[in-house]
C-alpha positions in Angstrom: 13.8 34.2 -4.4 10.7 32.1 -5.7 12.2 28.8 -6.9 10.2 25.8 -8.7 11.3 22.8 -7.7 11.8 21.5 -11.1 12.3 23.7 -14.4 9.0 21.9 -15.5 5.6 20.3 -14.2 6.6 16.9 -13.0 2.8 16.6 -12.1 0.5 15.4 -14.9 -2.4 13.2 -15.6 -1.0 11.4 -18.7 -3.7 8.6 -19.8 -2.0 4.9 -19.9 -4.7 3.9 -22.9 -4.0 6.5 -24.8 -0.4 7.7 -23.5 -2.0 11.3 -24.2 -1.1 14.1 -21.5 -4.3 15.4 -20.6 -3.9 18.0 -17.8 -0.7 19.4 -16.0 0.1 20.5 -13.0 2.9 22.7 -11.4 5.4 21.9 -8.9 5.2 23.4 -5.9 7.7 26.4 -5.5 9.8 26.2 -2.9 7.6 28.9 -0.5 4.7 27.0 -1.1 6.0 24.4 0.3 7.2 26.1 3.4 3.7 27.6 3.7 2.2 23.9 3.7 4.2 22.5 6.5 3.4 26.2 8.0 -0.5 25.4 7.8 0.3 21.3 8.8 1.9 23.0 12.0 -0.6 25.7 12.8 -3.4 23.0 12.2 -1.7 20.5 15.0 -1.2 22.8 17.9 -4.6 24.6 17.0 -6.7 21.6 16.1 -5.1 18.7 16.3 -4.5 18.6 20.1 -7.4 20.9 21.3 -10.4 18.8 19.2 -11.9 15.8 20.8 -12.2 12.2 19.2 -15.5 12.5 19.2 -15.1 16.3 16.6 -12.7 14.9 15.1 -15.1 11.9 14.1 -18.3 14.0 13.5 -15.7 15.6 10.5 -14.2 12.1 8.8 -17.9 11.1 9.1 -18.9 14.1 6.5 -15.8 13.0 4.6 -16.9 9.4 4.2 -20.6 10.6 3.2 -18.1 12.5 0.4 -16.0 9.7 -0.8 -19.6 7.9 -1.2 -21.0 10.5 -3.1 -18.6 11.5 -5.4 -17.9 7.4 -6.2 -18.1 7.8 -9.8 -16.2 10.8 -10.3 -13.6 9.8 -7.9 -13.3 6.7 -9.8 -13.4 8.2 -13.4 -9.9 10.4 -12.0 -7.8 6.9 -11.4 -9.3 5.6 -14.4 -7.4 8.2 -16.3 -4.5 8.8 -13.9 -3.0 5.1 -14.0 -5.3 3.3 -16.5 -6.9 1.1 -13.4 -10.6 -0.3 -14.2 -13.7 1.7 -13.6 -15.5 -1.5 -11.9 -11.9 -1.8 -9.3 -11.8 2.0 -9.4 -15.1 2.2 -8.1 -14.2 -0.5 -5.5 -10.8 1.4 -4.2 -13.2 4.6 -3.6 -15.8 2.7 -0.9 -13.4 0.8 0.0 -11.3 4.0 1.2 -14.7 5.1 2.4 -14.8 2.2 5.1 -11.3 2.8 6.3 -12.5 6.6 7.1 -15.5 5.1 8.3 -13.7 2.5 10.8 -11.2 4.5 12.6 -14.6 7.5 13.0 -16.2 4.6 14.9 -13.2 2.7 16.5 -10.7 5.5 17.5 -12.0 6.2 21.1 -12.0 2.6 21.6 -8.3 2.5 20.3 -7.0 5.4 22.2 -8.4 4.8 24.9 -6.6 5.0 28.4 -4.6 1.8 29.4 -4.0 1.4 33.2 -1.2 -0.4 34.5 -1.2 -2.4 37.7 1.8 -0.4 39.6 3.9 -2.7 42.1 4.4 1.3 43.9 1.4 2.5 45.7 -0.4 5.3 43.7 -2.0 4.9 39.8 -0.6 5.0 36.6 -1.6 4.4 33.0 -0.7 4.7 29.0 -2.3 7.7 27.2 -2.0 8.0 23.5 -1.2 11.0 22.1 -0.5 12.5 18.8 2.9 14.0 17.6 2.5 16.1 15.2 2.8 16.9 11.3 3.6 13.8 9.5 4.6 13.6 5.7 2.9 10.9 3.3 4.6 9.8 0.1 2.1 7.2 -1.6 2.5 5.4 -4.2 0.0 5.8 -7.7 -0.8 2.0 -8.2 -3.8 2.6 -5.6 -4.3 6.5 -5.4 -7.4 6.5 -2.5 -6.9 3.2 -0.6 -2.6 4.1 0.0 -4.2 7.6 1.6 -7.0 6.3 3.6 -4.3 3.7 5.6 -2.2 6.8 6.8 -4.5 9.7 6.7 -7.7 8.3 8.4 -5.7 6.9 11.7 -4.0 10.1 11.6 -6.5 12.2 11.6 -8.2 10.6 14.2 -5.4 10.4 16.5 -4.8 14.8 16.0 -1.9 14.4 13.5 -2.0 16.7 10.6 -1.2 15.1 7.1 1.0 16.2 4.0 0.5 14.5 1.3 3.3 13.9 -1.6 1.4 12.0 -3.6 2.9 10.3 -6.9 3.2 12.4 -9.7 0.6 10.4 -11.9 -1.7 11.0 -9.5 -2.1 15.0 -9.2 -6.0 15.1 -9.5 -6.5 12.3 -7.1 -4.4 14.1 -4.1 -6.3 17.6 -5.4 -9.7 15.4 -5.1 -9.1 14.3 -1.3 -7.7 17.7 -0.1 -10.7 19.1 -1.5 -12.6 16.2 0.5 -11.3 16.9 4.2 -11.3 20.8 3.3 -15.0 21.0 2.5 -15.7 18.1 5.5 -15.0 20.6 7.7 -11.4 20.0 8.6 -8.9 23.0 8.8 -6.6 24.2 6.5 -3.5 22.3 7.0 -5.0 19.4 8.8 -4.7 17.7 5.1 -2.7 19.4 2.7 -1.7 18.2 -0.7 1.9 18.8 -1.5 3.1 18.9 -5.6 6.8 18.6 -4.3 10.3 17.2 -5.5 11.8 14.4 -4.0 14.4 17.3 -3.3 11.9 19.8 -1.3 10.2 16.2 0.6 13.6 15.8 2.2 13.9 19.3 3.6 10.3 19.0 5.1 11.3 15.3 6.6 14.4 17.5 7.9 12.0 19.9 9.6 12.0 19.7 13.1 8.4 20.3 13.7 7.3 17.2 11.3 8.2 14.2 14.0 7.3 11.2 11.5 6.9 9.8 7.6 4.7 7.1 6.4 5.9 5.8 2.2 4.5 3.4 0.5 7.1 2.4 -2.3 9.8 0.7 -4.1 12.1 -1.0 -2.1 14.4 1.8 -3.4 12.4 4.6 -2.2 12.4 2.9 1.1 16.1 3.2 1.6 15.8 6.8 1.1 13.4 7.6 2.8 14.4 5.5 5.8 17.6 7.4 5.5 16.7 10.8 5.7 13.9 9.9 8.7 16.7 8.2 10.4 18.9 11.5 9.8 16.7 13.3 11.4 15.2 11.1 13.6 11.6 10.6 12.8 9.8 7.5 13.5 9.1 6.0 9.7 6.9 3.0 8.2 7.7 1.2 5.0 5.4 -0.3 3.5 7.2 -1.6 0.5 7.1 -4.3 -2.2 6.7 -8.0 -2.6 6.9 -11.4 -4.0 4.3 -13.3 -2.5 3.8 -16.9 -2.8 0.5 -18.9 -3.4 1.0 -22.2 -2.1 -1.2 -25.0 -3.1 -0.4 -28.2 -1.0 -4.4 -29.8 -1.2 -7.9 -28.5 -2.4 -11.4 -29.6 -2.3 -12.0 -27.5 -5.2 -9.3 -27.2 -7.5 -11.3 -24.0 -9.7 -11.7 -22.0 -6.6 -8.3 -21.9 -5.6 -7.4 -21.3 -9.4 -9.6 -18.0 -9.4 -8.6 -17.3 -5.9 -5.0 -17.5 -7.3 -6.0 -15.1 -10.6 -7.3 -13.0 -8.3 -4.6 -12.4 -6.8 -2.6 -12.0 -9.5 -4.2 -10.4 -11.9 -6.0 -7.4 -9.9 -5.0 -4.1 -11.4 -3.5 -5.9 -13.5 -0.5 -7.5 -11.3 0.2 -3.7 -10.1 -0.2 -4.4 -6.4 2.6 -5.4 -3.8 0.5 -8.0 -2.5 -0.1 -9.9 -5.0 0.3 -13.5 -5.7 3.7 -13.6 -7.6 5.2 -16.8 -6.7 2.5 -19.8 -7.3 4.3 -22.8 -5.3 2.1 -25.8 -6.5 2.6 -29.8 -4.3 4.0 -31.9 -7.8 0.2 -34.0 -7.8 -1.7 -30.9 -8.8 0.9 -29.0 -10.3 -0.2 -29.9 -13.9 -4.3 -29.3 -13.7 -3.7 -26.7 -11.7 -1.4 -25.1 -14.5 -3.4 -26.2 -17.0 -6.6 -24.0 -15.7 -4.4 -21.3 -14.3 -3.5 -20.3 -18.1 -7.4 -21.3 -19.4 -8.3 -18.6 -16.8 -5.7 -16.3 -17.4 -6.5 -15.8 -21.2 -9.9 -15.2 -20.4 -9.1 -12.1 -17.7 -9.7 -8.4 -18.8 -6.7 -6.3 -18.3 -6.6 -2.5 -17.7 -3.4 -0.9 -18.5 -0.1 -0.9 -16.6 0.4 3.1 -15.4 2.9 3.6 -18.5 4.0 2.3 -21.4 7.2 2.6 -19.9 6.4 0.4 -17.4 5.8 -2.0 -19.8 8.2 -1.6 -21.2 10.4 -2.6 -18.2 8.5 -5.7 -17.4 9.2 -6.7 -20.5 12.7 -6.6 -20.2 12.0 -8.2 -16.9 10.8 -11.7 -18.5 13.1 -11.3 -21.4 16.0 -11.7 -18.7 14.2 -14.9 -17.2 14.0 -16.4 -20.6 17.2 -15.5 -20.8 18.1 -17.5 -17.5 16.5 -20.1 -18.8 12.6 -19.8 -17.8 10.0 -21.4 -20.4 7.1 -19.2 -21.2 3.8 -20.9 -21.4 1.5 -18.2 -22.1 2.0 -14.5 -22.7 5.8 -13.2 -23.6 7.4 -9.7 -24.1 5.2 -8.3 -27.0 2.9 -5.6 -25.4 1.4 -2.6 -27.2 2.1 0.6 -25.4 0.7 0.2 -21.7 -1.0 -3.0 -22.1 0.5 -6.0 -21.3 -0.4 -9.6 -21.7 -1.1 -12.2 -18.6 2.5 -13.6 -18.6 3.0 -17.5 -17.1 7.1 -18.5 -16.7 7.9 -21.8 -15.1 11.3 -23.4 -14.7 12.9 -20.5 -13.5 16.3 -22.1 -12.9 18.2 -21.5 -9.6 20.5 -18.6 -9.7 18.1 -17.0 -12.0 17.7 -13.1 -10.9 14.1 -13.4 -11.6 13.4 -15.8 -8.7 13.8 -13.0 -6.4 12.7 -10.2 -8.4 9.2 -8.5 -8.0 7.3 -8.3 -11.6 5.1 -5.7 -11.3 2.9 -6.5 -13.6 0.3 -9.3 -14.8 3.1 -12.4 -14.8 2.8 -15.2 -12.7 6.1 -17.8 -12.2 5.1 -20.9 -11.4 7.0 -23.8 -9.1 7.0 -27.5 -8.7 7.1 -29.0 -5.2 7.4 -32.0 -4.0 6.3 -31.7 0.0 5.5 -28.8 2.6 9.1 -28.4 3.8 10.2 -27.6 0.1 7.2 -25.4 -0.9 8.4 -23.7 2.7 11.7 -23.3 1.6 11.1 -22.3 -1.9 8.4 -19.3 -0.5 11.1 -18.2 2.0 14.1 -17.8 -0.9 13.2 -14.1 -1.1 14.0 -10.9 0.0 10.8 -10.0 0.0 8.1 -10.6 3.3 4.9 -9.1 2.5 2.0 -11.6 2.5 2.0 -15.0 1.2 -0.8 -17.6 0.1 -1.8 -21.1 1.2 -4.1 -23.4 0.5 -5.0 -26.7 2.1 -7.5 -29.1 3.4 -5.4 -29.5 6.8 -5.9 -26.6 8.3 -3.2 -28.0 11.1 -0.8 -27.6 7.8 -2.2 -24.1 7.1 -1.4 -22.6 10.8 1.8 -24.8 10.2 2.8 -22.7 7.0 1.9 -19.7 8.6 4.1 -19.9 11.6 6.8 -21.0 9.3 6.6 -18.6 6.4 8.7 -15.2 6.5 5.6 -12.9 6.6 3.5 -10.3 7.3 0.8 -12.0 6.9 -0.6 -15.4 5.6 -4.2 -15.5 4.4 -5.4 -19.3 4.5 -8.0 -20.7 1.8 -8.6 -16.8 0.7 -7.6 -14.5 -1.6 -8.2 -10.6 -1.3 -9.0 -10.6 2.6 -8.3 -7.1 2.9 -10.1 -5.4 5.3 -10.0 -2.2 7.5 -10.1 -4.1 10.7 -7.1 -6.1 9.2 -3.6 -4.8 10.2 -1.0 -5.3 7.1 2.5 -5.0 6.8 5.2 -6.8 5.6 8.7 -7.7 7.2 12.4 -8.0 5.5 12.6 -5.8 2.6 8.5 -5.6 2.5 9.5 -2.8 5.2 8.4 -2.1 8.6 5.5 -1.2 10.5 1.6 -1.8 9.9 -1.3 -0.1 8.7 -5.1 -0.4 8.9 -6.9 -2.4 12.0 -6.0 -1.4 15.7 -2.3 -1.4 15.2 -2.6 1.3 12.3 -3.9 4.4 14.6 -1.2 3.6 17.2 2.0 3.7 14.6 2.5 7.9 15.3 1.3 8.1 18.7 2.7 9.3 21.7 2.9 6.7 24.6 2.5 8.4 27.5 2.9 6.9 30.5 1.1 9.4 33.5 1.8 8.7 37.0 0.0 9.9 40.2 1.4 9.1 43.8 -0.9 7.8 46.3 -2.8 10.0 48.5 
């Protein structure tokens, strides 16, 4: 019996401007889903471990030349999906582009044989090897960039990929399988999935899929994790944040302000690594204040992905004000998706909202009096993702970063993301890393190959 996952489309592209549902999609009945971990299957024992690194570049190649050349209409789907920017939509798309591109030109390097230095007589050595099918739920706040972390390494490595993408984000996931179809890449090597959170767990259950990659809520994680660990397949997290900017010293105060509204502020606050937390040293607390908000009501924002999500940030600060937190610029009036640039400060202690992720264009702001209070104050979260400082000692910058519970600390910068740059989080930021040479070796097959001596 044919069964749809849900009685209705949960798939649709429903414009955050205009809240207007502009095209639909339907969810995947329960046989079409079979057939796409059939085809993921097929595609690893056919493809995935008879192709060499050098095919399987010559076809992500053709799919970067793709990415490149459809920029603008790639962009102009996001746009619509979840309301981001056409100038950062256009950005996400090359930037995508050049995480294909790296792990084309890096993989053989990567994968490459690693000998080990037997105390037996005879040789041995590492060999990495793919596993198999591996399901991707990704999140819609960056529809390409989320994909291009898991599915380029992947790829590369012989996995095959389903995709279970968000279900804002229909068109997008339609757009890339399209992308690695026409590249030249067989059917089931990428295949976009519209699937319930239901049918995902019976295809993590499968025994032929061996891993699962989400990036998510914290909430999702725990699922997730749970049915992976049910079944046990190897599983990354990537999930959210709170991240502190620290400002202990500056030689230029306005560049560490922008630096800091960059960070905050960049698709408009919906990003898990985001500057959340700004942890200011009590001497520049109030200029640095005072041009964080002259900044912040001059910054163009695009939509949040729903008015609903608006919605739930704003009872988000309501609560703080509640608690007690003073609101210096911005509040809880929004009209539909778009929300203000949001500043709270005096958060009180106890206050829920000191270890809650906004996910959205407000910034809390805290007064410190030395390093090992900013330290402590950064640390007094669940949340280990990346984290901000900035200094003029950079003996104090390595300092905070060996200190700070992190995945990773960027000193004196702001958006540092790169493909050669592994990222990853630890506590409840999740587990495991993508991107750089640690990002193609997170599925792989360790396989340790001994000879005796002659």
């Amino acid at each position: 019996m044919t069964t749809k996952g849900d009685t209705m489309s949960r798939y649709a592209v429903t414009n955050p401007a205009t809240g207007q549902v502009e095209e639909s999609f339907e969810t995947f009945t329960d046989e079409q889903v079979a057939a796409a971990v059939d085809a993921a299957d097929d595609a690893y024992r056919t493809w995935g471990r008879t192709t060499t690194i050098e095919q399987r570049a010559a076809l992500m190649r053709k799919a970067v030349a793709a990415y490149r050349d459809q920029q603008q209409e790639l962009a102009t789907i996001i746009n619509h999906e979840m309301g981001k920017l056409m100038d950062e939509a256009l950005v996400e798309v090359e930037f995508s582009a050049e995480i294909l591109e790296y792990y084309a030109d890096h993989a053989a390097e990567f994968l490459a044989d690693e000998p080990i230095d037997r105390a037996a007589a005879g040789t041995a050595f590492i060999r990495h090897l793919p596993i198999g099918p591996l399901v991707g739920v990704m999140p819609w706040n960056y529809p390409y960039y989320q994909v291009a972390r898991f599915a380029g390494p992947n790829l590369m490595l012989g996995n095959t990929i389903m995709l279970k993408h968000a279900s804002l984000c229909p068109k997008s996931s339609a757009a890339m399988e399209r992308i690695f179809l026409e590249a030249g890449f067989p059917k089931g090597a990428f295949v976009n999935v519209y699937a319930t959170n239901e049918q995902i767990a019976k295809v993590i259950a499968d025994p032929r899929v061996r891993g699962v990659s989400l990036t998510g809520s914290e909430r999702a994680g725990k699922a997730i994790a749970q049915e992976a660990g049910a079944a046990l397949k190897k599983v990354v997290c990537e999930l959210g944040g709170n991240d502190a900017f620290i400002v202990m010293s500056a030689d230029d105060l306005d560049a560490a302000v922008e630096a800091g509204a960059n960070a905050r502020y960049e698709n408009s606050g919906q990003i898990c690594n985001g500057a959340k937390r700004f942890i200011i040293i009590d001497s520049l607390y109030d200029e640095f204040l005072k041009r964080f908000i002259k900044v912040s009501k001059e910054r163009k924002l695009a939509p949040l992905c729903s008015a609903s999500a608006a919605d739930g940030l704003a009872a988000q600060v309501q609560a703080a004000i509640d608690d007690g937190a003073k609101v210096v610029l911005g509040g809880t009036e929004h009209d539909g998706a778009f929300y203000p640039a949001t500043i709270l400060t005096d958060i009180p202690e106890g206050s829920a909202a000191r270890h809650t992720e906004f996910f959205g264009p407000v910034a809390q702001f805290y007064r410190v009096s030395s390093e090992d209070e900013a330290i402590a104050v950064a640390n007094d979260s669940p949340y280990g993702l990346g984290s901000y400082v900035f200094t003029t000692d950079s003996e104090q910058g390595l300092r905070f970063a060996d200190r700070l519970e992190s995945g990773m600390t960027y000193i004196n910068e702001s958006g540092a993301d790169s493909a050669e740059l592994p990222f990853g989080g630890v506590k409840n930021s999740g587990f495991g890393r993508e991107m750089g040479p640690l990002g193609i070796r997170e599925f792989a097959n360790y396989k340790l190959v001994t000879e005796a001596a002659h």
